[in-house]
C-alpha positions in Angstrom: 0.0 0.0 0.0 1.7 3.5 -0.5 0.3 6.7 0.2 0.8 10.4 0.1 2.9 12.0 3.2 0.3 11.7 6.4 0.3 13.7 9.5 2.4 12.6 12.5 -0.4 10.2 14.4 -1.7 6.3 15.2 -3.4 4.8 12.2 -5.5 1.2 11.7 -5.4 -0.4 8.6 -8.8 -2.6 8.3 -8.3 -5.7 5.7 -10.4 -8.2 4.0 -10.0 -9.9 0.1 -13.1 -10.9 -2.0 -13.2 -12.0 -4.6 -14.7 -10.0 -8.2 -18.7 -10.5 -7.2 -17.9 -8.7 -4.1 -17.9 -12.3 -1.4 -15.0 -12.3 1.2 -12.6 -14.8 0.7 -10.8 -14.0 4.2 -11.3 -13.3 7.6 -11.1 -9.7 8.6 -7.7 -8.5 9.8 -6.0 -5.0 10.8 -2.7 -3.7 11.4 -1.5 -0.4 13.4 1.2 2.2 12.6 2.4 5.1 14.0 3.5 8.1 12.2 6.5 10.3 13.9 7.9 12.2 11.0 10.3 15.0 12.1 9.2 17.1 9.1 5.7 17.1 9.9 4.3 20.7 10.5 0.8 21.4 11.7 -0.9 24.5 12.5 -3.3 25.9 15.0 -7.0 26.5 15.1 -6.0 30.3 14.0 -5.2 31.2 10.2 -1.9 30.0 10.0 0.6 30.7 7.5 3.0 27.9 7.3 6.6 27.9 5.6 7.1 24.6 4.2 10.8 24.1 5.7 12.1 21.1 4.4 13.8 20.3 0.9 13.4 17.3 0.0 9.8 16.3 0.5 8.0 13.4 1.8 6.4 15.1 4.4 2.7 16.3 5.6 1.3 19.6 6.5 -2.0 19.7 8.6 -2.5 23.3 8.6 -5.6 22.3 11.4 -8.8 24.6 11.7 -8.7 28.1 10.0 -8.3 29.3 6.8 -4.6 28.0 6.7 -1.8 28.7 4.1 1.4 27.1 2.9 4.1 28.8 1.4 6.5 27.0 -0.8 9.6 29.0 -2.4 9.3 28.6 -5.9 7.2 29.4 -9.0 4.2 27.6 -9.3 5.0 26.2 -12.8 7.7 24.0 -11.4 5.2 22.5 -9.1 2.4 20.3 -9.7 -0.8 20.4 -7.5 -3.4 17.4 -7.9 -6.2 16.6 -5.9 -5.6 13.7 -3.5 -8.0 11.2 -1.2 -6.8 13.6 1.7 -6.3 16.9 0.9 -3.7 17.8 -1.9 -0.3 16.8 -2.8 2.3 18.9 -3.9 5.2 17.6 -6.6 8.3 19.4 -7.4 9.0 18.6 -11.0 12.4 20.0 -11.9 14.5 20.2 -8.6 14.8 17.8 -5.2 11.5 19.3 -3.9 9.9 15.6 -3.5 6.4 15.3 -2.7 4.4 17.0 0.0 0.8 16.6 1.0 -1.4 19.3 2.1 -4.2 18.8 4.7 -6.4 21.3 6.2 -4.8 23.6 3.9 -6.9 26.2 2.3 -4.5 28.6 0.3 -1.2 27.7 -1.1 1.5 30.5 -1.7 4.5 30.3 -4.7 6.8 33.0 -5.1 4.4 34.3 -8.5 0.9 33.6 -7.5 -1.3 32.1 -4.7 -3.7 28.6 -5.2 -6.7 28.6 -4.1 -7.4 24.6 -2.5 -10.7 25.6 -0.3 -13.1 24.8 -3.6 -15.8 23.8 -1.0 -15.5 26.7 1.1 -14.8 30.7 -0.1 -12.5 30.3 -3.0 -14.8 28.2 -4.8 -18.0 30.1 -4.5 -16.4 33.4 -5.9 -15.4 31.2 -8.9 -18.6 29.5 -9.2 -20.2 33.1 -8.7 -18.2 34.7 -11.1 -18.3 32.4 -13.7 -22.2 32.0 -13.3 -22.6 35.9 -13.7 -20.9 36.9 -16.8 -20.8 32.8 -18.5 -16.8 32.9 -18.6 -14.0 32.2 -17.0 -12.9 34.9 -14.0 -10.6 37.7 -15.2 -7.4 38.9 -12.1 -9.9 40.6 -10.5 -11.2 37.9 -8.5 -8.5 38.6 -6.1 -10.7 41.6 -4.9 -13.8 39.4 -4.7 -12.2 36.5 -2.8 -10.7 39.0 -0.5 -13.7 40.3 0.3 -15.6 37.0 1.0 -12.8 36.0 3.3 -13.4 39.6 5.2 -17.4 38.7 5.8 -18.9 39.3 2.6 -22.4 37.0 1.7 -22.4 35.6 -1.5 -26.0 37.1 -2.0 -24.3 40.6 -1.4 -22.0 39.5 -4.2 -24.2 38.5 -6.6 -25.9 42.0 -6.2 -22.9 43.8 -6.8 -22.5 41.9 -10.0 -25.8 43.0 -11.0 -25.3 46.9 -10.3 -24.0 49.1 -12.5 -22.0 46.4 -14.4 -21.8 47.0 -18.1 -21.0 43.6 -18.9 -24.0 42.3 -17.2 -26.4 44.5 -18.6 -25.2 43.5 -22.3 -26.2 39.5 -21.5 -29.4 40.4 -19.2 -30.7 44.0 -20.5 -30.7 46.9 -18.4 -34.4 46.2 -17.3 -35.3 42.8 -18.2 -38.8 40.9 -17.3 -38.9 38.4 -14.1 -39.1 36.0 -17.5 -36.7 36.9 -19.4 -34.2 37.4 -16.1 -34.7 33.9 -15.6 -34.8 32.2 -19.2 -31.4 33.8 -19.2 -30.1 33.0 -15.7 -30.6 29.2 -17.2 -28.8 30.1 -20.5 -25.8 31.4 -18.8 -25.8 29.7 -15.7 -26.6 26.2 -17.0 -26.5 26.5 -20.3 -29.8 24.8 -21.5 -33.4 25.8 -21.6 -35.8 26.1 -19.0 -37.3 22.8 -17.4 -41.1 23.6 -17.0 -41.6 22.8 -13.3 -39.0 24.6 -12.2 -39.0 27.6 -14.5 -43.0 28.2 -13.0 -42.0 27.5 -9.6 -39.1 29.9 -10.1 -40.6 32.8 -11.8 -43.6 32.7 -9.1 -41.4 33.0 -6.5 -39.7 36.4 -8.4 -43.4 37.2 -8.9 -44.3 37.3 -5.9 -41.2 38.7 -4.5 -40.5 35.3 -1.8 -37.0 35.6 -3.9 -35.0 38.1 -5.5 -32.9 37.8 -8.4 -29.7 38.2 -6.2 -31.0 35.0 -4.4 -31.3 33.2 -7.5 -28.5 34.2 -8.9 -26.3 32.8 -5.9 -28.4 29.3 -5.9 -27.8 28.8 -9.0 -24.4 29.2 -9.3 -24.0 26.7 -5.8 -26.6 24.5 -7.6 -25.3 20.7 -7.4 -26.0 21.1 -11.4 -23.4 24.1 -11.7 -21.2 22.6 -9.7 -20.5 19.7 -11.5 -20.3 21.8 -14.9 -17.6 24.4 -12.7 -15.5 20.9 -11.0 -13.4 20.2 -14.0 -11.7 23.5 -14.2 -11.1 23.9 -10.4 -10.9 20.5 -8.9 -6.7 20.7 -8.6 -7.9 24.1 -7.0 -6.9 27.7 -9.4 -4.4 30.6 -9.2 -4.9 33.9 -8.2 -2.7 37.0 -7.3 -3.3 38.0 -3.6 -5.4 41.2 -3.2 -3.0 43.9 -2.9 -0.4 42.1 -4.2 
C-alpha cells in the first residue's frame, strides 16, 4: 500500500480480500502504525501561514482549523498540484523538492501567484459566482472578490454587486429585463440549457411574488449541485490567483 505523506499520528489499517462478485474470501484482519515524521508541520485552530521548511519532500502539512496557508519557495510552474484522497499533494518537477501533501490547507502561496485549494468553502463560490454571472471564466480581478468574501462578505451581497451598475452584465441580461426573461437567461448562462417547466414556474412565481429576489437566485444557482458539477473540471486541482494587494 503507498500513500501520500500523512500527518504525525496512530493509524489502523482494516483488511479483507473478495473476490470480483464482491464475497470475502478472508477473515477480517487490521494492522496499526504510527506516524512520527520530524518534518511534519501542523498548524493551530488560527489562520496559520505555514513555511514549508524542508527540501526534500516526503512530508505532511495539517494546517488544522482556519483558513490556513502554505508557502513553498518557488514558481508555481515547477510545481504540480493534484487533488488527492486527503487533501492535496504537492510535486516538485524540476528540482529535489519531493512530494508533500497538504491537509487542512486552504490557500497555497508560490513565489508568483497564490492557489486557491478551499473549492468547497470561499474560493470556490467566488469562482462559481463569477463564472455563473458573466458565462466565462474569471478575469485577475477575483483577487478583490475573494478578498472580500474572506473579510465577511455573503455571497447574496456579491451577486448583487455583479448585477449593479455592471456594463457587462447589462449587455447579457438587459438593463431592465422581465422576471421571465431574467430567468430564461439565468438558465442560458448559468446552466447552459433551456428552461425545465416545473421549475421555471415554480421559479418565476417566486420572483413574482417577490418570496425571492434575483440576487437570491443568482447565488443558488451558481451553488446548484448542477453548476457545480459543470464548474468541478476546471477547479478540482484548486486555481491561481494574485493575492489582493499584491
Amino acid at each position: 500500500m503507498t500513500t501520500s505523506p500523512l500527518p504525525n499520528a496512530g493509524y489502523q489499517v482494516n483488511v479483507v480480500s473478495s473476490d470480483k462478485a464482491g464475497n470475502a474470501t478472508a477473515s477480517f484482519n487490521s494492522a496499526t502504525f504510527t506516524v512520527a515524521n520530524s518534518a511534519f508541520q501542523g498548524g493551530t485552530a488560527k489562520d496559520d501561514v505555514i513555511k514549508v521548511t524542508t527540501a526534500n519532500g516526503g512530508h505532511a502539512i495539517d494546517g488544522g482549523a482556519g483558513r490556513d496557508t502554505a508557502v513553498i519557495a518557488g514558481k508555481f510552474a515547477d510545481y504540480k498540484v493534484v487533488k488527492e484522497t486527503w487533501g492535496y499533494g504537492v510535486t516538485d518537477k524540476l528540482g529535489s523538492g519531493g512530494h508533500d501533501s497538504l491537509i487542512n490547507v486552504e490557500r497555497l502561496q508560490f513565489n508568483d501567484v497564490n492557489v486557491a485549494l478551499d473549492i468547497d468553502g470561499p474560493a470556490g463560490q467566488v469562482y462559481r459566482l463569477y463564472k455563473a454571472a458573466f458565462d466565462r471564466e474569471p478575469d485577475p480581478q477575483i483577487n478583490y472578490w475573494i478578498d472580500r468574501v474572506d473579510h465577511g462578505l455573503q455571497l447574496e451581497d456579491m451577486a448583487k454587486e455583479f448585477m449593479t451598475n455592471q456594463p457587462e452584465w447589462d449587455r447579457m441580461y438587459g438593463k431592465t429585463p422581465s422576471n421571465a426573461d431574467f430567468l430564461t437567461n439565468l438558465y442560458a448562462h448559468v446552466l447552459h440549457r433551456g428552461p425545465d417547466g416545473e421549475g421555471y414556474a415554480f421559479w418565476l412565481n417566486a420572483l413574482d411574488t417577490k418570496i425571492a429576489t434575483r440576487e437570491h437566485l443568482l447565488a443558488f444557482f451558481s451553488e446548484s449541485p448542477e453548476n457545480q458539477l459543470q464548474v468541478i473540471g476546471s477547479i478540482e486541482n484548486g486555481f491561481t490567483y494574485t493575492p489582493f494587494g499584491a
